[in-house]
C-alpha positions as a printed NumPy array, in Angstrom:
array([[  4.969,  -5.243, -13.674],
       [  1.284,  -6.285, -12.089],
       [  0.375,  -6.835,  -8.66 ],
       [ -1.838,  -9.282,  -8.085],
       [ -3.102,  -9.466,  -4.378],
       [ -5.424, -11.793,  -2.96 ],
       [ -7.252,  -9.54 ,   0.249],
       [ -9.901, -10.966,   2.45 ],
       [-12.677,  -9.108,   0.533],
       [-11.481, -10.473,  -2.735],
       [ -8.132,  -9.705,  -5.564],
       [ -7.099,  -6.206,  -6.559],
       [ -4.853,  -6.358,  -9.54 ],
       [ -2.609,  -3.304,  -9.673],
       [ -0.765,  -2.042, -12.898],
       [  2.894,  -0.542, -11.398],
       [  4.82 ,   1.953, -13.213],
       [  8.457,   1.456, -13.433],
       [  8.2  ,   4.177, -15.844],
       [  7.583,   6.421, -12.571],
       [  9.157,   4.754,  -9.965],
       [ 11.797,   1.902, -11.148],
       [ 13.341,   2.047,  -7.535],
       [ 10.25 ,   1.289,  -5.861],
       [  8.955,  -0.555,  -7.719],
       [ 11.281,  -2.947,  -7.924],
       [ 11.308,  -2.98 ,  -4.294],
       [  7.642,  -3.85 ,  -3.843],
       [  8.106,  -6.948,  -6.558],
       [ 11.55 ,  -7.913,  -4.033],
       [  9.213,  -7.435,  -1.004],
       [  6.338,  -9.338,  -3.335],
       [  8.443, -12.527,  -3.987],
       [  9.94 , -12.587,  -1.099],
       [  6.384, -13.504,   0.911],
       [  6.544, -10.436,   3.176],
       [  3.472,  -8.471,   1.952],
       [  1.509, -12.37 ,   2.278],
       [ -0.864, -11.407,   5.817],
       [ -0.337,  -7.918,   6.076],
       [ -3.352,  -5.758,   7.398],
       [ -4.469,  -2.77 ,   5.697],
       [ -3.738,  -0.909,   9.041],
       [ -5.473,   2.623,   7.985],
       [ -8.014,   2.948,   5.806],
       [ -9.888,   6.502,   5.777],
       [-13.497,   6.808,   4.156],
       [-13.104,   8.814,   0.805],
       [ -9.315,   9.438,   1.003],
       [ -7.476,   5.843,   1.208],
       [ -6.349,   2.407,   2.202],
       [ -2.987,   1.992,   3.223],
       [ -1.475,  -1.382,   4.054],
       [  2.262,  -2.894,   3.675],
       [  3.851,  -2.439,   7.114],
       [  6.041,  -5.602,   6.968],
       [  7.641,  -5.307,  10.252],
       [  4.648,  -4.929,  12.299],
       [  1.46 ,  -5.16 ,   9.91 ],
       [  1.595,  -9.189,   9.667],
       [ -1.225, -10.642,  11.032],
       [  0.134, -14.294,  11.42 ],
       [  2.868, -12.922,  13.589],
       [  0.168, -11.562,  16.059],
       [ -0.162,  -8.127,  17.642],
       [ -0.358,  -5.345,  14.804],
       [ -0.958,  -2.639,  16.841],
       [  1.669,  -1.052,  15.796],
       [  1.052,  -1.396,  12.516],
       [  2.326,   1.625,  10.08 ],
       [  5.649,   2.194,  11.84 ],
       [  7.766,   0.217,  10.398],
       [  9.487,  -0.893,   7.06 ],
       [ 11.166,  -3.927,   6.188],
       [ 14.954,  -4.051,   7.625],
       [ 15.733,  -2.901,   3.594],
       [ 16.962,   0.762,   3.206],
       [ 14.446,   3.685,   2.983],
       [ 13.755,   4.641,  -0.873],
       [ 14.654,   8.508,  -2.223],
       [ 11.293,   9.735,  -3.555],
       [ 10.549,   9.31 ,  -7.154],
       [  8.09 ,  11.663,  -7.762],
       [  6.   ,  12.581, -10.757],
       [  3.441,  14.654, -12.449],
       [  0.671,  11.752, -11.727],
       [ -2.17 ,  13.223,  -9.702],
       [ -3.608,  11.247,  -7.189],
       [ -7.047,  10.311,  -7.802],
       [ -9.403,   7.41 ,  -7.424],
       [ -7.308,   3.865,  -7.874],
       [ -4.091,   4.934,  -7.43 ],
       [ -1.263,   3.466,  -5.609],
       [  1.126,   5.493,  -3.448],
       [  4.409,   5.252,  -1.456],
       [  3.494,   5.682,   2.342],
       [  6.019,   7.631,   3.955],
       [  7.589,   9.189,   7.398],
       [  5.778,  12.53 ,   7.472],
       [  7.969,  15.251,   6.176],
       [ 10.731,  13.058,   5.187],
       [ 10.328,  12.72 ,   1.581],
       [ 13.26 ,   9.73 ,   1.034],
       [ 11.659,   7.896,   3.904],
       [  9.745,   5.373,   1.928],
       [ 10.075,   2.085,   2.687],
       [  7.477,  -1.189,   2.067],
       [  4.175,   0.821,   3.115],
       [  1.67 ,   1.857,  -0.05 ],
       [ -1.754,   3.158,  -0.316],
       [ -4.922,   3.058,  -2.338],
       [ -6.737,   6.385,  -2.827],
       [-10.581,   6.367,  -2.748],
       [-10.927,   9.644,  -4.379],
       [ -9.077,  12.792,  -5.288],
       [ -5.904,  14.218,  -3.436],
       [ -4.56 ,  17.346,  -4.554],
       [ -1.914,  17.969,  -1.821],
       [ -0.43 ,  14.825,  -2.371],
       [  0.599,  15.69 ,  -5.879],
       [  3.983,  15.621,  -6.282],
       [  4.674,  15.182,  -2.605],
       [  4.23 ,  11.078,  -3.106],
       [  5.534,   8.981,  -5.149],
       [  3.134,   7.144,  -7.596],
       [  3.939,   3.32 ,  -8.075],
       [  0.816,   2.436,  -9.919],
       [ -2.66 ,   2.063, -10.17 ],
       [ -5.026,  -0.024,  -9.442],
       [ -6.543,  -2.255, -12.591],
       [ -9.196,  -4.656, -11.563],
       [-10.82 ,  -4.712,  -8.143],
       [-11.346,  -1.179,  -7.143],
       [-14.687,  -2.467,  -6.025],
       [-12.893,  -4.797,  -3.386],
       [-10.862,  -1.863,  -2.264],
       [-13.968,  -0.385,  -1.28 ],
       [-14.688,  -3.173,   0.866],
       [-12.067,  -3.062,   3.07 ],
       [-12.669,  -2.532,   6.81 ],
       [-12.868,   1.511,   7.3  ],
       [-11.84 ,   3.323,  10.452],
       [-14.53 ,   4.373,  12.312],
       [-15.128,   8.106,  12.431],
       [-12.507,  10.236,  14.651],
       [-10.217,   7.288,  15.158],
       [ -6.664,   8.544,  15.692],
       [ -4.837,   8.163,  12.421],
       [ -7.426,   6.127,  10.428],
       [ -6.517,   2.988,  12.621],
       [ -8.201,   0.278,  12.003],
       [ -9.696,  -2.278,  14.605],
       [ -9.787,  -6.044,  13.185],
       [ -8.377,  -4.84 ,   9.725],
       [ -8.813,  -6.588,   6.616],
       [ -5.527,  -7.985,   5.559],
       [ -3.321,  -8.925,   2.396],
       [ -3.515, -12.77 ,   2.21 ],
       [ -1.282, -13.126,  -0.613],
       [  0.581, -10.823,  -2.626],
       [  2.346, -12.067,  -5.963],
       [  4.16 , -10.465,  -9.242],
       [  1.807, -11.431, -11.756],
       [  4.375, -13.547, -14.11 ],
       [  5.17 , -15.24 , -10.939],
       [  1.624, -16.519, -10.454],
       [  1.729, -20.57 , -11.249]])
């Protein structure tokens, strides 16, 4: 149950927590093996909050034009929240979701920088991030005032693998 992803600034290794989530995160392992995750930009990335990457549909770099990265999933079924009493502070991973629609969860995560309050218990919490926090805070940021946290000529998930899977 570790994520091990190879970025452009360098490997984050993240810890899930089927304990939490088993839905999702057996989804993110599917989505993991199955190579979608592998050139996926981290699409919004917001100075002292998070980093938010996994848009499958539109996020992959090697498929061109991600401008429209962050609205879409991964043609598998939206997840029903899982949510816990995990607060969201530095190096944890969260389930990206439609706005208000908390079973709208699909293949999109995030990283947090730092403290959230008002996303406890609103997210779900897949896991947390082990080894390479400091390559987290690499990635590209979006520049101040930019709609959304977009991010021009984003930093992107080269590889993405379930650790046991890793040869």
């Amino acid at each position: 149950n570790t994520l091990v992803i190879e970025t452009t600034k360098g490997t984050v290794v993240i810890a899930m927590r089927p304990d939490l989530a088993p839905n999702h995160v057996a989804h993110i392992k599917k989505l993991a093996r199955e190579g979608l995750y592998d050139g996926v930009v981290f699409h919004r990335v917001i100075e002292g909050f998070m980093a938010q990457t996994g848009d499958v549909k539109f996020g992959n770099a090697a498929k061109g034009d991600t401008s429209r990265a962050g609205m879409g999933g991964s043609g598998y079924p939206n997840l029903k929240q899982e949510f816990s009493k995990v607060q969201f502070k530095r190096g944890v991973v969260g389930m990206a979701r439609r706005g208000d629609s908390v079973d709208s969860a699909n293949s999109q995560f995030f990283i947090m920088f730092g403290e959230a309050p008002s996303l406890n218990g609103q997210y779900t919490v897949i896991g947390e991030v082990v080894s390479g926090m400091d390559v987290v805070d690499k990635l590209k940021k979006a520049p101040p005032g930019s709609p959304g946290g977009a991010v021009t000529n984003p930093d992107k998930m080269v590889k993405v693998q379930v650790a046991s899977d890793v040869k």
